[in-house]
LOGU-439538 format. One record per residue (C-alpha): residue number from 1; chain; x, y, z; residue in three letters. Coordinates in steps of 0.05 Angstrom, whole numbers. Each point is the difference from the previous one (the first is absolute). Example, Ala and Ser with C-alpha at 12.3 -4.5 7.8 and 13.67 -1.06 7.14 Angstrom:
2
+-----+------+--------+--------+--------+------+
! pos ! unit !      u !      v !      w ! code !
+-----+------+--------+--------+--------+------+
!   1 !    A !    246 !    -90 !    156 !  ala !
!   2 !    A !     27 !     69 !    -13 !  ser !
+-----+------+--------+--------+--------+------+
END
This chain:
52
+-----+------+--------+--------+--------+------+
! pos ! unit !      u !      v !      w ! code !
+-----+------+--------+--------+--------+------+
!   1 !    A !    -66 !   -382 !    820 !  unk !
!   2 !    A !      8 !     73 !    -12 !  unk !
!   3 !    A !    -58 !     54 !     25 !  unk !
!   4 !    A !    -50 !     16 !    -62 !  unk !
!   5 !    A !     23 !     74 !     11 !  unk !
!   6 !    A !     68 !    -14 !     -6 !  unk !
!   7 !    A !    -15 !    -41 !    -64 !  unk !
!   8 !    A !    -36 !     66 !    -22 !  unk !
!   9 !    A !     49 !     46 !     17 !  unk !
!  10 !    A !     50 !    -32 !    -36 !  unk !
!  11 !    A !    -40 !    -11 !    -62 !  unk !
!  12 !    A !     -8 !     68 !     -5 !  unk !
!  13 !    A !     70 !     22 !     12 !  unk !
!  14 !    A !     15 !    -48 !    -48 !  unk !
!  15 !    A !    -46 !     29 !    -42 !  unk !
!  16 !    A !     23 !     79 !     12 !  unk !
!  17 !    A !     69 !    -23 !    -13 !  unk !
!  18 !    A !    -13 !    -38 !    -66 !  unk !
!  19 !    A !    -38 !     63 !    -24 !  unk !
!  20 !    A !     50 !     49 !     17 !  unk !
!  21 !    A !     59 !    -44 !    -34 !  unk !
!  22 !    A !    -43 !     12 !    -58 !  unk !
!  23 !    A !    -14 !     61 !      6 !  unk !
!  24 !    A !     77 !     12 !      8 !  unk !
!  25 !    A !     14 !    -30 !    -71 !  unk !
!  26 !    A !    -51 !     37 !    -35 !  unk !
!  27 !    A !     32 !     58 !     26 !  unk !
!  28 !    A !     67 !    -21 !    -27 !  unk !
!  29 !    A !    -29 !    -17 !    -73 !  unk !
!  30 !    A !    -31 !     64 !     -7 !  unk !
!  31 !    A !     52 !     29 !     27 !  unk !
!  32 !    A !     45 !    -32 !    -52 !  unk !
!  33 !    A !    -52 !     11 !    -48 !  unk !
!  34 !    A !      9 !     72 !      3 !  unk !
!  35 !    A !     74 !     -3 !      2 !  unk !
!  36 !    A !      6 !    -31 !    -63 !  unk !
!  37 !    A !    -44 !     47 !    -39 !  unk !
!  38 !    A !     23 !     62 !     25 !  unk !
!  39 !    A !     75 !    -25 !    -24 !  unk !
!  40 !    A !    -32 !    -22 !    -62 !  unk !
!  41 !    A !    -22 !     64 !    -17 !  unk !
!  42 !    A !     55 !     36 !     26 !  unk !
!  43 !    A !     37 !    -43 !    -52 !  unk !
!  44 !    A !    -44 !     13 !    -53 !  unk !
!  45 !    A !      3 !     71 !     22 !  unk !
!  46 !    A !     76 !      4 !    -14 !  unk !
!  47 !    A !    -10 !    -41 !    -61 !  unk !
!  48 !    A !    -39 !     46 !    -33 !  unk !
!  49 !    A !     37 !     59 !     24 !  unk !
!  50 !    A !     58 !    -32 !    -39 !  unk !
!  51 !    A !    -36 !    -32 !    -60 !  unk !
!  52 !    A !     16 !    -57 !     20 !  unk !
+-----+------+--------+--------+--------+------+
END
């Protein structure tokens, strides 16, 4: 049987990690997020440059 600690400690590494994979993909959909509307209005930048 494992040491109550140890069960704690691990819980809450398991814990930390699971928050900071999250944390990770929020970062990467607002980071995408962001992306996607600067280039949109960089397109509709040029677009309307054109008259398109």
């Amino acid at each position: 049987m494992f040491d109550r600690d140890l069960q704690r400690a691990a819980a809450r590494y398991t814990t930390a990690k699971t928050v900071e994979v999250y944390a990770g993909i929020a970062m990467v959909v607002v980071a995408v997020s962001v992306v996607v509307t600067v280039g949109f209005r960089v397109v509709q930048s040029i677009a309307s440059t054109f008259g398109l």
